[in-house]
N, C-alpha and C positions, 0 to 999 in steps of 0.2 A: 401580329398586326393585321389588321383587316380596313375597307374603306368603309364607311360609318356614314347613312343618308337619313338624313332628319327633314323632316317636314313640316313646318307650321302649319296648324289646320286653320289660323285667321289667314294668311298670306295665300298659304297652298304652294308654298318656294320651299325649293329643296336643297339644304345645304350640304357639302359633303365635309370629310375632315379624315385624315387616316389616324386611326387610334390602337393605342396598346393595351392589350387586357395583362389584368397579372392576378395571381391570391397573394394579397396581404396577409402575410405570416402573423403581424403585429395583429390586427382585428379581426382575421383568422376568413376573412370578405373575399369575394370576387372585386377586383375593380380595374376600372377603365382611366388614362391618362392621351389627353391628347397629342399626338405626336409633330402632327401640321396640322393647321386650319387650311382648308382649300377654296371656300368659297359657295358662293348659290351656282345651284346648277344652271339655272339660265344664262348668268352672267358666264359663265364657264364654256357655254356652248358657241359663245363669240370666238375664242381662241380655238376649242378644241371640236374635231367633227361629232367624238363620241364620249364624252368627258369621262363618265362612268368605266366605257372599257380601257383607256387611257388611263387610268389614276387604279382601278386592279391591276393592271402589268406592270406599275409604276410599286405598288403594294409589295408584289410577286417577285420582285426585283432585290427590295427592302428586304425581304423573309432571306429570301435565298442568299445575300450577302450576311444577311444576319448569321444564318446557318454556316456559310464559309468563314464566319468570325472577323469580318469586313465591316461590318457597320458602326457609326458614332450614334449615340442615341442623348439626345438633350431631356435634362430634367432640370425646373425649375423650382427655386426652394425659395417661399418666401418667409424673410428676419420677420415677420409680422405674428407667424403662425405662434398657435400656444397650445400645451400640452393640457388633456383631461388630467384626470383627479387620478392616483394612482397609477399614472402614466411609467411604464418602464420600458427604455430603449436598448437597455443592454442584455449582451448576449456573449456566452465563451464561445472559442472557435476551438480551442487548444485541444479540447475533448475529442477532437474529432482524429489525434494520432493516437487515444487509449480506444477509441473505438476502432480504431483499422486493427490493431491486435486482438482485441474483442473479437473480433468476428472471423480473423484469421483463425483466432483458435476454437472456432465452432463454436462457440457457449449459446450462439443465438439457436442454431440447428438443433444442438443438443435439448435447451427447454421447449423449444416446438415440438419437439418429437415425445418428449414426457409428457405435456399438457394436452395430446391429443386422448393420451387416456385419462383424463380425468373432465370434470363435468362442470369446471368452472369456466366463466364467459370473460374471463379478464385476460387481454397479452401480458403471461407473463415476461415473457421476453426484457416488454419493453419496460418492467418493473425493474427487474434486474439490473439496466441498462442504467438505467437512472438511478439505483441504489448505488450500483459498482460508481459509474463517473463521480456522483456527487460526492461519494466518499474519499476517493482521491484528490479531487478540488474544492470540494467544499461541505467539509463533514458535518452532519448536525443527527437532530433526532428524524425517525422518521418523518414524524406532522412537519419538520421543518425542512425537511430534504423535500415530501413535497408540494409543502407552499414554496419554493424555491424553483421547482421544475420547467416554468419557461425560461429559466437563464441558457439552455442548450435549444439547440435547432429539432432538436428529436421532435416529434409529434406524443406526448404522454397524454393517452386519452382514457384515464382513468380513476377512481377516487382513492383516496387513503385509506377505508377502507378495505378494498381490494390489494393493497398495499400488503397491510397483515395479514389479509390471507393466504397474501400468496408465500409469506414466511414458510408456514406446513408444508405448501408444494417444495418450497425450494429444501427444505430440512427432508424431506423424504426424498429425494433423488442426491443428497451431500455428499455419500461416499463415492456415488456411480459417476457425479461430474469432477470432482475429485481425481478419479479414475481418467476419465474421459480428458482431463487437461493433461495430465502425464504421457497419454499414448499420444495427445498430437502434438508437446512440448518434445518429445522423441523423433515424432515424425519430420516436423518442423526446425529443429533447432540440435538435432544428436544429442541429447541428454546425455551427461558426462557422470553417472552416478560411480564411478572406482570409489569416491569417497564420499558417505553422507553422512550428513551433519546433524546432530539432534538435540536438541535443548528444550525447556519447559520453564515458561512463564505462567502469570496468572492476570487475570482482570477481573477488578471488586464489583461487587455491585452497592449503591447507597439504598440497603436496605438492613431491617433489624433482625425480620425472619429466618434464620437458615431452611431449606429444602433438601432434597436428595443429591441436587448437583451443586447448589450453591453452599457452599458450609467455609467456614473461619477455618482459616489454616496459615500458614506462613507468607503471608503475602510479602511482596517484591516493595510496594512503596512502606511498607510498615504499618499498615495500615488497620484499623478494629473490624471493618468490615468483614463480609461473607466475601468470598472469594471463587473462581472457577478455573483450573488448571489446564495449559494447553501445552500438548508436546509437537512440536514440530519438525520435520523435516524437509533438509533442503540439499540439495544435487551439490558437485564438486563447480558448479559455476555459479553457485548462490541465488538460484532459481527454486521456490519452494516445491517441494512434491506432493506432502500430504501434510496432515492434521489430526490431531483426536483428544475429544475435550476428558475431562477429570473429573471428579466433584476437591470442589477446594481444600479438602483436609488430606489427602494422597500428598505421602513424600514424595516430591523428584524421583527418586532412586525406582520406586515403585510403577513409572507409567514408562519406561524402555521395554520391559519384554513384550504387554501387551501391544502396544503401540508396532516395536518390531514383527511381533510377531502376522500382525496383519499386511503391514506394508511388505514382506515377504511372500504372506500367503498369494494376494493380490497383484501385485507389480512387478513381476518378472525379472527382479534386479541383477540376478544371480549375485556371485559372491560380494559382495561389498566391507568396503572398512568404517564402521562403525566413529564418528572424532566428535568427541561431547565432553564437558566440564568434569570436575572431580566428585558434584554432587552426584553423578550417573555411573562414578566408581567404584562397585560392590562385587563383591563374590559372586553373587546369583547373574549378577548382569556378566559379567565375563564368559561365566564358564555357559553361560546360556547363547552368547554371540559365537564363542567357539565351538560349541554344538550344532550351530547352526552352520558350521563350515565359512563361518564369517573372520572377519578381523578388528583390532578394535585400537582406537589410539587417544586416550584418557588423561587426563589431565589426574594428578596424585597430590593429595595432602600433605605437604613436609610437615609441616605444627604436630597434624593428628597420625605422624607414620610411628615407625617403632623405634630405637635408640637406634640399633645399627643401622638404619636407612639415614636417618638425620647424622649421625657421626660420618657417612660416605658423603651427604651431599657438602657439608662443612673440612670434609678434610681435603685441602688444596691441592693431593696430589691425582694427577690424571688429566686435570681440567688443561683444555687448549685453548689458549690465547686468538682472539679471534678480533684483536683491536677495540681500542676505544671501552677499555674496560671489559667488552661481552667475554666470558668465557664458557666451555663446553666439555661434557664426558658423558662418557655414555659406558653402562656393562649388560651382560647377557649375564641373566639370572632367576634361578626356579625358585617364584616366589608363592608361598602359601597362603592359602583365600579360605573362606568358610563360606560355604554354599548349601542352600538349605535343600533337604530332602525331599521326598515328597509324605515322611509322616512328621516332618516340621523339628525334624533336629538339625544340625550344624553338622557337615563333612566337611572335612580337610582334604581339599584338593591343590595338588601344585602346576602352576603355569610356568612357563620358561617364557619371557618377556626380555624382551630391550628395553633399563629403564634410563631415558635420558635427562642430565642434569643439565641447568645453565641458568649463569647469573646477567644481571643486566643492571647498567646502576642506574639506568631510567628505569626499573622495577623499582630499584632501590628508593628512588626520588618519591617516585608516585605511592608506593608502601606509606612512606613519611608521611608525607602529606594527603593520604586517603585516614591516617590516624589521629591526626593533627587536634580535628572537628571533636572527634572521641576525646582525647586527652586534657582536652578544654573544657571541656563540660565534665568529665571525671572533678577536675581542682572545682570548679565552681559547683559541682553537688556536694562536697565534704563539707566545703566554706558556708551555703546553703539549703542545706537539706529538704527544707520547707515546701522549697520550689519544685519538688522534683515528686511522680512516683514511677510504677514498675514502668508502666508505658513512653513517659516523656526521658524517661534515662535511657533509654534505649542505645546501645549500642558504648554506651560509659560504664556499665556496669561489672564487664569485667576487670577493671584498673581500680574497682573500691572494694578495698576491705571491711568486714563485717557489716554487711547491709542486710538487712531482714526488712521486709513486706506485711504489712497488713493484709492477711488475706481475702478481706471485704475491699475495702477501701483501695489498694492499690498503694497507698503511702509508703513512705518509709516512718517504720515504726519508731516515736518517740526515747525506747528508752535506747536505740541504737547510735540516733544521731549525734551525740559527743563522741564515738569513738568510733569514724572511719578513717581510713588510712587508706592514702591512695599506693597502689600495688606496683612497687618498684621492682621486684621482682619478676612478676607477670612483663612488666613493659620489657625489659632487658632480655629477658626468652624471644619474645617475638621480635624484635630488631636483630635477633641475630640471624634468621632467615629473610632480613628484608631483600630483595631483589634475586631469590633465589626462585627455580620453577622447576618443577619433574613433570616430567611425561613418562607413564607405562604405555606399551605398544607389543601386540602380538606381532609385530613384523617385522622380526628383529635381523632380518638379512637389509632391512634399508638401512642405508647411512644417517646417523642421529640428525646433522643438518636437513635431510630430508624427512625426518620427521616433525621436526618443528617448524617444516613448511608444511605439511599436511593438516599440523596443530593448530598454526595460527589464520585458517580457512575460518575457524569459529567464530571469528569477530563480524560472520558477516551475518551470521542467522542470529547473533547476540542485537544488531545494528535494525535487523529486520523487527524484532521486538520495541525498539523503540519507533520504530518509523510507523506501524502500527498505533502505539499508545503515543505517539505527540502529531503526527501528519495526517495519521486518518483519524485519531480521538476516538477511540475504539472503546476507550472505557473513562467515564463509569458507564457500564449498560442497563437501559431503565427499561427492558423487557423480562417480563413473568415468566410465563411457557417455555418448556425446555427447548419446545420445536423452534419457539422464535428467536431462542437465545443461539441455538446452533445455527441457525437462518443465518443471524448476525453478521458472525464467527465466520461464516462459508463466504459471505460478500466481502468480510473484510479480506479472507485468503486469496478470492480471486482477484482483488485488490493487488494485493501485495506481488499476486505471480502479473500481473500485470507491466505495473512498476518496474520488478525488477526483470524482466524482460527489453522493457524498453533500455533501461540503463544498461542490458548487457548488448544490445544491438547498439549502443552507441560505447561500448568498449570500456564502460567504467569509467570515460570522460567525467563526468556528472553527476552530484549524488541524485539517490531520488529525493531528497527537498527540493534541489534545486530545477532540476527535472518540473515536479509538480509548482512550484513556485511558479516558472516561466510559463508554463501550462493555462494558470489559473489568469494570469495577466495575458495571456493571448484571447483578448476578449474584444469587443466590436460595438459600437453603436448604431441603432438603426436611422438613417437618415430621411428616406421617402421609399414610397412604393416596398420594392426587397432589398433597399439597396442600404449597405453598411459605411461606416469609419471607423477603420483600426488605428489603434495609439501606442503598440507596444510589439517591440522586436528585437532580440538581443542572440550572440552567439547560439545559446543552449536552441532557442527554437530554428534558428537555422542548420544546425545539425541533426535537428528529429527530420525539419524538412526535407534534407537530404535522405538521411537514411528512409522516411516512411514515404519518400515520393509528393510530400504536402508544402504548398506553398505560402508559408507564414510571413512571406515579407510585403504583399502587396497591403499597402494603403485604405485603398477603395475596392470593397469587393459588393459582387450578387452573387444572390446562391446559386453556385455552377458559373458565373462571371468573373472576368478579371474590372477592375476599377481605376479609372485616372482623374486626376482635376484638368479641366480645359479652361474654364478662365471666370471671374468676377466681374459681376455688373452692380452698376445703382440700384439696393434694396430687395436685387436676389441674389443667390446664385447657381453660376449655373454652369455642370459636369458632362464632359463626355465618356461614353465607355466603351472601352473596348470589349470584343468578347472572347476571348478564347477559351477553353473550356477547363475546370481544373483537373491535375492531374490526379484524382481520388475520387472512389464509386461514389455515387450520389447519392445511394441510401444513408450515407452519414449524413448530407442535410436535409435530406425529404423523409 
């Protein structure tokens, strides 16, 4: 605040008034509000000897209260006023606890320090910053991520253009910031890697083309499209560590060694145990993790194992009663795997594994009814064949008998259709493993109950894959260029370690929907000058508040202010505030 002397040049009278300057963040303006009217200085000089140095110490006084977080400061809002064309007054706040881990974990240091060698004029940084946040609260495409970009306090003083360029920077530093979030996720948080987790999804792209990376393979939603394969890993506290893409036609079974073998060469894990699905359980991958002086604990095929595995896990005796139907057993047994050479034959190599058996009749329920969908559309492609071909049968086609393909067309061929028979057979084999599960595990000195805790750790990097593809909308991806596609992929990961960081600092309270759901409603409307109204506050954000030291409950805020209501008059109104300062760095709103 300063005192403010105006002069009419008809009169030649000097008015004074102490006024507050501020930048309007909304029109991006210097501007001035008056705070007291005081009067002409002539008339002033009746009361006072030196009105001017009187109303500076009087100014002086204002400041310095202001600064001890003492002062009420009046603002008047007149019901008359009316918004321009295009007018937006809303604003998230919520971003600003994905930004205190952001920055904790150096990502900002880290792209300052790559873009000093290179030759481009755009903050990456602050690209990043706006990729990462909006993707977690408010995913779209990039054009739309940013025409979106003043919904956050951040300053993005850049074009969309710049945007895609700076995809190549951020794809050419992937593995090294990668890298660089695992040493300070360690430094930061004692990374818990005894057991990592590995599994491999895909994301389609809506296009006809195949390329090098993008190619038609076994995609997850079932889907025609080209496809891109990603293997992921994540720590024993469900924190991701790395990443490595595929071209879409790579079996699962096929991206564990190289995938391992880097996050070994690279990440200083030392011995770890290996816990991934049954699609990751091969010869080559075993004897390749136990070469590495690793461990591994694998999810095993009953359906597709051999007689004598399927006769031990069906024959009752052994198994322990563990209530409520679950039962258990477990043997220590040298089991033989083929494992390929290196001139591309099959060796026979034996392992001595712990394999554990257990049934559950919530498997058992959920078997049922995951078949249900299948068995039903089985009866109704027999009844009409017409309706159906290779692709929309999907998943019915093993319960019909003698079905034959048009191999142009995809149909079921005419002269098959009088004589299918649905496969009573086929159904009766597999119901007799319903609710049954094996686990192979080279660690066969732990207790079986302890390995089906280490087992069922997987549900969270499985969980991760969907939080990904429905919360951040990660696919379909409508980018070309490999480097933009990996760009993508790299925002959506820091994404993800983000998230789930947050959700492990508040102890698994909270999914991350609900986490980012509360997030995205911690949002704000601008009232006048810098000054906001909040409409939204529930448990989940008083718990981030706590833990990240941010304070989501106040009402009325300014940036770096606290906000109250003091009271309502005839046709305005009109707020007092306090100030105290909040307790989070202010580069999250400046």
């Amino acid at each position: 605040m300063y005192l403010k002397k105006s002069t009419n040049r008809k009169t030649g009278r000097t008015y004074l008034s102490i006024v507050n300057s501020y930048y309007d963040k909304q029109t991006k303006q210097s501007r001035t509000s008056t705070v007291r009217s005081l009067g002409y200085l002539d008339e002033l000089l009746k009361e006072y000897d030196d009105p001017i140095a009187f109303f500076t110490e009087e100014v002086r006084k204002m400041n310095e209260k202001n600064n001890n977080e003492k002062l009420s400061i009046n603002l008047q809002l007149s019901l008359n006023e009316s918004m321009d064309s295009n007018y937006n007054a809303r604003k998230n706040f919520g971003y600003t606890a994905l930004s205190k881990i952001y920055h904790e974990l150096g990502i900002d240091k880290f792209i300052r320090n790559r873009q000093r060698h290179s030759n481009e004029k755009y903050d990456a940084n602050a690209i990043m910053k706006l990729l990462v946040f909006s993707r977690l609260l408010y995913p779209a495409s990039k054009k739309k991520t940013y025409e979106n970009k003043d919904m956050f306090f951040e300053k993005f003083d850049f074009s969309l253009d710049d945007i895609y360029r700076s995809l190549s920077l951020f794809s050419k530093h992937s593995d090294a910031l990668q890298l660089w979030l695992h040493e300070r996720i360690k430094s930061l948080y004692n990374r818990n890697t005894e057991l990592v987790y590995y599994d491999v999804t895909n994301y389609y792209f809506e296009i006809d083309k195949q390329d090098n990376l993008r190619k038609k393979g076994v995609s997850k939603e079932h889907r025609p499209d080209p496809i891109v394969q990603m293997g992921l890993f994540m720590d024993t506290n469900g924190i991701p560590i790395t990443y490595k893409l595929f071209p879409g036609n790579a079996p699962d079974k096929t991206t564990l060694i190289p995938a391992l073998s880097r996050i070994q060469r690279e990440y200083s894990l030392g011995r770890i145990i290996v816990v991934a699905d049954k699609g990751l359980t091969t010869g080559d991958n075993i004897w390749y993790i136990l070469s590495a002086k690793n461990g591994y604990v694998l999810s095993y095929s009953i359906r597709s194992a051999d007689k004598d595995f399927q006769d031990y896990v069906l024959d009752e005796n052994g198994y322990i009663d563990k209530g409520d139907g679950f039962k258990i057993k477990s043997r220590l047994y040298p089991r033989e795997i083929q494992v390929t050479a290196t001139n591309g034959k099959k060796d026979k190599k034996v392992v001595d594994e712990r394999q554990v058996i257990f049934y559950s009749p919530k498997y058992a329920a959920k078997a049922k009814q995951d078949r249900e969908a299948a068995l039903i559309k089985a009866m109704d492609l027999i009844k009409n064949p017409a309706k159906y071909n290779k692709s929309t049968a999907y998943g019915a086609l093993k319960y019909v008998k003698n079905l034959a393909f048009d191999p142009n067309t995809g149909e079921i061929l005419e002269s098959v259709r009088q004589h299918l028979v649905f496969d009573e057979e086929r159904l009766r084999e597999e119901e007799k493993f319903d609710g049954y599960y094996a686990i192979v595990t080279s660690e066969y000195k732990e207790p079986p109950e302890k390995i089906i805790e280490m087992y069922r750790g997987l549900w969270k990097i499985e969980e991760s894959f969907k939080v990904t593809k429905s919360d951040f909308e990660s696919r379909p991806v409508y980018l070309s260029l490999k480097d933009h596609i990996d760009a993508h992929f790299l925002t959506c990961f820091i994404s993800l370690v983000i998230a789930r960081i947050l959700e492990h600092r508040l102890k698994g309270k909270y999914s991350v929907s609900e986490i980012l759901e509360s997030l995205r409603r911690a949002s704000c409307s601008h009232i006048k000058e810098n000054y906001y109204l909040f409409d939204f506050y529930n448990d989940v954000l008083e718990d981030i508040g706590k833990e990240l030291s941010i304070d989501f409950s106040k009402k009325f805020m300014r940036a770096g202010r606290d906000i109250t209501i003091y009271r309502i008059c005839p046709n305005y109104l009109l707020f007092s505030w306090k100030l105290p300062s909040l307790p989070f760095p202010l580069y999250i709103l400046y």
